[in-house]
MMTF fields as JSON, N, C-alpha, C and O atoms, coordinates in Angstrom:
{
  "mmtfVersion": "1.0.0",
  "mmtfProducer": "UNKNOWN",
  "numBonds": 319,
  "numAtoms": 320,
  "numGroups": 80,
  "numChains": 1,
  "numModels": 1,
  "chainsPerModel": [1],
  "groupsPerChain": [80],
  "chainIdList": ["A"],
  "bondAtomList": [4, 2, 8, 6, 12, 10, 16, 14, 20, 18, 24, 22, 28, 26, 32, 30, 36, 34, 40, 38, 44, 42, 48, 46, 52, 50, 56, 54, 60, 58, 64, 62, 68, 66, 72, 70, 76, 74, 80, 78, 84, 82, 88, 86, 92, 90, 96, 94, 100, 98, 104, 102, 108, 106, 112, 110, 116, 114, 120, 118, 124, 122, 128, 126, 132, 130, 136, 134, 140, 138, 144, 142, 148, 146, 152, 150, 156, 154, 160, 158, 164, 162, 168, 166, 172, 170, 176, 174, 180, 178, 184, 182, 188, 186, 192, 190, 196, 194, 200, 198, 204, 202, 208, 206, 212, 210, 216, 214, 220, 218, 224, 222, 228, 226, 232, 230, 236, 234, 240, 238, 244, 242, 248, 246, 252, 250, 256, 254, 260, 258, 264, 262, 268, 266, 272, 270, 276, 274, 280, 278, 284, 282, 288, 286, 292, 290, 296, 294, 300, 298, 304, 302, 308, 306, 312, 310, 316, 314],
  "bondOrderList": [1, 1, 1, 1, 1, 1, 1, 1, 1, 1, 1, 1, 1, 1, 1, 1, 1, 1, 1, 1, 1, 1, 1, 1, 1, 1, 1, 1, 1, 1, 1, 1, 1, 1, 1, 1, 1, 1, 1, 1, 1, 1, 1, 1, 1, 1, 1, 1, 1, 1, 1, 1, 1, 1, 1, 1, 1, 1, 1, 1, 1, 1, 1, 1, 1, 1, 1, 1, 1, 1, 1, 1, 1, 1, 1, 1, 1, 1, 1],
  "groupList": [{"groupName": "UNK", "atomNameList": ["N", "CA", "C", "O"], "elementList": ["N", "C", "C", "O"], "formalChargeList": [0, 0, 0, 0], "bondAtomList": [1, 0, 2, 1, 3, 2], "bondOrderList": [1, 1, 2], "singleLetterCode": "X", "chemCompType": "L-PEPTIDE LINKING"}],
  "groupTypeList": [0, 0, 0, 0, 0, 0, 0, 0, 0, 0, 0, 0, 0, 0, 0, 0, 0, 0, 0, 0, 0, 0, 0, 0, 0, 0, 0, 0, 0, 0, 0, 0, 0, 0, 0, 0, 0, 0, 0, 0, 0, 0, 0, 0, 0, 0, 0, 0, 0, 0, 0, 0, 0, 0, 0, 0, 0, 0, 0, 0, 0, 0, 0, 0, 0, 0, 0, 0, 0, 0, 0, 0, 0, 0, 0, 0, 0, 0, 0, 0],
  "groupIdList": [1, 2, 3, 4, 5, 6, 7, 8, 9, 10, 11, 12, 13, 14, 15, 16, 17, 18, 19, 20, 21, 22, 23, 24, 25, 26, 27, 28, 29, 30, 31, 32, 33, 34, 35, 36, 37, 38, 39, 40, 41, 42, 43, 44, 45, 46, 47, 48, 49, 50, 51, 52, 53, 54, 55, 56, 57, 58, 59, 60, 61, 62, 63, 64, 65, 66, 67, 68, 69, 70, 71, 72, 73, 74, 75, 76, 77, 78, 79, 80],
  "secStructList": [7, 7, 7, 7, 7, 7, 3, 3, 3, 3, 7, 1, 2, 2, 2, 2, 2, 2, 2, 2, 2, 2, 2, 2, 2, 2, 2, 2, 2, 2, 2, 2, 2, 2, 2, 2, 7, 7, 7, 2, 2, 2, 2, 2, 2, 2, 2, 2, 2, 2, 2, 2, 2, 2, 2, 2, 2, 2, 2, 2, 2, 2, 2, 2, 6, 6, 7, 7, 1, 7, 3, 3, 3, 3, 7, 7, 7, 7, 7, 7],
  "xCoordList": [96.086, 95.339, 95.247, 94.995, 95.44, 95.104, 94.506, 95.333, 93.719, 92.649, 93.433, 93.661, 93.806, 94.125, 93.314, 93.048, 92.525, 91.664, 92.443, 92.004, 93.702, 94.024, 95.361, 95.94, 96.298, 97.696, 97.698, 97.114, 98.419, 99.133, 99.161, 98.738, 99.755, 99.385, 98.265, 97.364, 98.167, 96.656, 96.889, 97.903, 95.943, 95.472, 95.307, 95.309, 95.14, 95.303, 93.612, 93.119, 93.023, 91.472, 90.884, 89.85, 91.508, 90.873, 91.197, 90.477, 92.757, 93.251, 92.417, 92.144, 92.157, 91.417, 90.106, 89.91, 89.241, 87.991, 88.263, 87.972, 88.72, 88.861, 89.1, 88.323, 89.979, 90.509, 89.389, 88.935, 88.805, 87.703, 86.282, 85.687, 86.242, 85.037, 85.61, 84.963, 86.477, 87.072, 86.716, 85.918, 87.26, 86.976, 86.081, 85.883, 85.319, 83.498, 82.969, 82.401, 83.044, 83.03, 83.19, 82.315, 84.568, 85.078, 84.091, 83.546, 83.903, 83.254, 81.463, 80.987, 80.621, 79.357, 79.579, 78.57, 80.738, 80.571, 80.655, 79.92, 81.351, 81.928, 80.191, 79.555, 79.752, 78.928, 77.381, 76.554, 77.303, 76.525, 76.676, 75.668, 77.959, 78.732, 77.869, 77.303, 77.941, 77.42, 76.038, 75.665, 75.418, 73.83, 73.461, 72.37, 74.095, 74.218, 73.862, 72.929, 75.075, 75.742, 75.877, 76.859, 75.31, 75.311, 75.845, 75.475, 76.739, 77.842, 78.624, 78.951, 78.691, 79.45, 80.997, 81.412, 81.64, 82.901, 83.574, 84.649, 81.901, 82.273, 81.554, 81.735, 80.816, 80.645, 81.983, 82.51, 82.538, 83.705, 84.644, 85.251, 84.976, 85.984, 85.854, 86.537, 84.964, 84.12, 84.283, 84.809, 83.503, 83.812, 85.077, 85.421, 85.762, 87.184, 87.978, 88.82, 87.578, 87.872, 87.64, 88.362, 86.395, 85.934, 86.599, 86.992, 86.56, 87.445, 88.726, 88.786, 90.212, 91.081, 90.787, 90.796, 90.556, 89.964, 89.902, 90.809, 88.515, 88.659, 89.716, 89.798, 90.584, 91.519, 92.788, 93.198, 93.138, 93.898, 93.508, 94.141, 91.965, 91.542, 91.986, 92.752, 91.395, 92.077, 93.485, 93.62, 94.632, 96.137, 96.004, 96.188, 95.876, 95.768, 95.523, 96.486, 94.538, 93.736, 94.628, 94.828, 95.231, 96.147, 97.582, 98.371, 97.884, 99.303, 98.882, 99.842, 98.037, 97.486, 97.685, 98.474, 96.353, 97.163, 97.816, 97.759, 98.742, 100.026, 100.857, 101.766, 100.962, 101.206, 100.997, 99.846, 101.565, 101.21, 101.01, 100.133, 102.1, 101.776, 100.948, 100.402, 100.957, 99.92, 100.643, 101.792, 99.747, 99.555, 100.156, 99.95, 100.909, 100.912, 100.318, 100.944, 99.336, 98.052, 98.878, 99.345, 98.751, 98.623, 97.745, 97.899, 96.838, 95.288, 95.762, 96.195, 95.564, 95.508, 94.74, 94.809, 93.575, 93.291, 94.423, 94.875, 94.786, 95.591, 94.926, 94.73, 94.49, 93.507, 94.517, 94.913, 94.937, 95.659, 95.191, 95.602],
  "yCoordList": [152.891, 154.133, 154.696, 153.998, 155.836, 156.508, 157.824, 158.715, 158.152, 158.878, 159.969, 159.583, 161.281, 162.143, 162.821, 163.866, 162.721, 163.077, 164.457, 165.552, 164.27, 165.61, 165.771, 164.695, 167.091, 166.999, 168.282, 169.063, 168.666, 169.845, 170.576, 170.005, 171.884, 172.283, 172.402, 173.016, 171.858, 172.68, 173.261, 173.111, 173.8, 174.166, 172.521, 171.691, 172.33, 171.202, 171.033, 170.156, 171.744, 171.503, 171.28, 170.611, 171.883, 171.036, 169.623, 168.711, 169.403, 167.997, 166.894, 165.703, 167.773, 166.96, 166.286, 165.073, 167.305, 167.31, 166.533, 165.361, 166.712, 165.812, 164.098, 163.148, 164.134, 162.762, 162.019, 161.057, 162.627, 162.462, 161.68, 160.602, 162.834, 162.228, 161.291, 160.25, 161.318, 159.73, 158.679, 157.838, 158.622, 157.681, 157.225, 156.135, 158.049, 157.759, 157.082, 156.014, 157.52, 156.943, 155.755, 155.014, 155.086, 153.934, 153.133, 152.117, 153.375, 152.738, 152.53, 151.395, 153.742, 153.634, 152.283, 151.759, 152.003, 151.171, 150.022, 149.07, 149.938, 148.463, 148.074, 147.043, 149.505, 148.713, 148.361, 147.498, 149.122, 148.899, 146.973, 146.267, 146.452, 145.339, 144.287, 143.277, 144.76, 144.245, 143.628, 142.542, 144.602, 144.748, 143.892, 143.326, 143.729, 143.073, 141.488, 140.697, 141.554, 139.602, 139.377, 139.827, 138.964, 138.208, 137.032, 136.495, 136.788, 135.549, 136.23, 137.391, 135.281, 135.555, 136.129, 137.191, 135.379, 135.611, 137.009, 137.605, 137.215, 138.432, 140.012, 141.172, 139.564, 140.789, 140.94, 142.052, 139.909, 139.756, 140.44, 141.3, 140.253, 141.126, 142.477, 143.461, 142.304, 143.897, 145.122, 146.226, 144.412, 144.874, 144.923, 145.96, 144.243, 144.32, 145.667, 146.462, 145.682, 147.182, 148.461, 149.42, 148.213, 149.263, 150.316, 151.46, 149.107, 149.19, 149.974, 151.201, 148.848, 149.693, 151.291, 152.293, 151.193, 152.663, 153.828, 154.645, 153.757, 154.081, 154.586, 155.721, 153.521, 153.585, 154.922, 155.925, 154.284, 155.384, 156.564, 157.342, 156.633, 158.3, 159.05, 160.013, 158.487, 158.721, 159.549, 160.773, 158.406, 158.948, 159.431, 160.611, 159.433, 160.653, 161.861, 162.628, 162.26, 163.738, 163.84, 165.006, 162.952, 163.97, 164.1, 164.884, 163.416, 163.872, 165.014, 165.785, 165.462, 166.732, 167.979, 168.909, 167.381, 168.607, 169.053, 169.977, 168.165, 168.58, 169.282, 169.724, 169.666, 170.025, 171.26, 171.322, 172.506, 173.891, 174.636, 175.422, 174.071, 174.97, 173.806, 172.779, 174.061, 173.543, 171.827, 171.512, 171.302, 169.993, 169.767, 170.391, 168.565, 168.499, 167.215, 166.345, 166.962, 165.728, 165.042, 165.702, 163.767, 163.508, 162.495, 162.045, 162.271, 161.123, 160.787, 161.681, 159.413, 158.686, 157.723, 157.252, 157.027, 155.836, 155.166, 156.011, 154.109, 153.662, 152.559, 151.712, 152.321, 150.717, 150.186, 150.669, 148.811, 148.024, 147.099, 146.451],
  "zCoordList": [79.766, 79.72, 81.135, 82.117, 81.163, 82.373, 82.871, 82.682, 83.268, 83.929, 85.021, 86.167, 84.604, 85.805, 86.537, 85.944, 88.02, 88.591, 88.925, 88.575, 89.674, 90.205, 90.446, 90.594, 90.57, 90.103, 90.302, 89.552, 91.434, 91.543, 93.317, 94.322, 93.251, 95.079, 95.532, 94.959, 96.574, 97.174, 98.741, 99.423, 99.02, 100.552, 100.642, 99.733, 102.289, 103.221, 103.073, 102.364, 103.641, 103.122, 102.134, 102.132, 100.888, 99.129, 99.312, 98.906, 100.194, 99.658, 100.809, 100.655, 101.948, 102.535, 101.94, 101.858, 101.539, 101.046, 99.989, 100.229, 98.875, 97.842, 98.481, 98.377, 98.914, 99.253, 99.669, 99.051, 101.069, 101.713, 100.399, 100.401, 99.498, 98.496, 97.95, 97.836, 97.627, 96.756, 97.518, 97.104, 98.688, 100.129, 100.366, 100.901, 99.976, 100.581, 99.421, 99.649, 98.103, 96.684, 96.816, 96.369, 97.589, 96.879, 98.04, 97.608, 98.997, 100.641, 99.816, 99.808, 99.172, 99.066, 97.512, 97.04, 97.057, 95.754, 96.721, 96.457, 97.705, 98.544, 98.867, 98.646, 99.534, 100.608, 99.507, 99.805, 98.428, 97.354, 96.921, 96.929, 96.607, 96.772, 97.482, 97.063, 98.497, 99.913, 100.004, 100.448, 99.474, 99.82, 98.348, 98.42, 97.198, 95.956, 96.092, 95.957, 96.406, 96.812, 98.235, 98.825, 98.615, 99.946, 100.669, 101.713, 99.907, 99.761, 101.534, 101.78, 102.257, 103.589, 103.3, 103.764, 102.589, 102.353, 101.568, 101.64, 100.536, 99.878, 100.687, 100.318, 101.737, 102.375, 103.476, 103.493, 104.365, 105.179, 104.491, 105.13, 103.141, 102.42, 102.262, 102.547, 101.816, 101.485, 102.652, 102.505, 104.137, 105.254, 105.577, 106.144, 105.422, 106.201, 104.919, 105.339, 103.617, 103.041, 103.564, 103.838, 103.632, 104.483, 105.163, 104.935, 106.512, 107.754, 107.199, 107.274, 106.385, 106.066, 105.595, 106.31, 104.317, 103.853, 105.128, 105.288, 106.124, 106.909, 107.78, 108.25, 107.951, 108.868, 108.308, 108.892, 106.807, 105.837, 106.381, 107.095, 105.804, 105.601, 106.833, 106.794, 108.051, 109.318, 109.245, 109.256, 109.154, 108.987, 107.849, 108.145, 107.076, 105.698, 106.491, 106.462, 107.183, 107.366, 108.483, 108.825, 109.161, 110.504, 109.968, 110.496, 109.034, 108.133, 107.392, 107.4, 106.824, 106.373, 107.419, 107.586, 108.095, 109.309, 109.97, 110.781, 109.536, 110.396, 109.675, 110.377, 108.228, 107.2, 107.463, 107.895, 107.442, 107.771, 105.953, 105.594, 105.135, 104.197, 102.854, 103.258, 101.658, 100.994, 100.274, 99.965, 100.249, 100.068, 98.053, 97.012, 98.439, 96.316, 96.378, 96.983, 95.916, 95.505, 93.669, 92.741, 93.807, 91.612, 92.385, 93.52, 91.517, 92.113, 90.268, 89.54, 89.834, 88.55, 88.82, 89.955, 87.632, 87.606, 86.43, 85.656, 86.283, 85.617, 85.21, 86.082, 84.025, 83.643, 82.698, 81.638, 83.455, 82.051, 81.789, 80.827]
}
C-alpha cells in the first residue's frame, strides 16, 4: 500500500518548505522517542538520526537553490 504525499513541479520554495516540514515531523517523532524510553542505546540512535536528517536537509536546501527553475518533488509512504 502506498500513501502519495506529493508529486509534481514546484517553485524551489514550496519544495523547500514542504521538505523542510516533513524533516522536522520525522526529528519531533525521534526526539518524542527520546524523551519516551530512556534506554542509552536507543536515545544514541535516535540522536545520531537526528544529526543525519539534519545534515540531508542541509544538502537538500542548497541543491534546491541552486536550481534556478522549478523543482519536480514524488514524496510516497510505501507500507509493506
Amino acid at each position: 500500500m502506498t500513501i502519495q504525499l506529493m508529486e509534481g513541479q514546484f517553485s524551489a520554495n514550496e519544495a523547500i518548505d514542504f521538505i523542510t516540514k516533513m524533516v522536522q515531523i520525522k526529528i519531533k517523532f525521534l526526539e518524542d522517542k527520546i524523551n519516551a524510553h530512556a534506554s542509552e542505546e536507543g536515545i544514541k540512535m535516535r540522536e545520531s538520526r537526528i544529526k543525519q536528517l539534519q545534515k540531508e536537509l542541509f544538502e537538500v536546501r542548497n541543491f534546491i537553490d541552486a536550481i534556478t527553475k522549478g523543482v519536480k518533488v514524488n514524496a510516497m509512504i510505501s507500507i509493506d
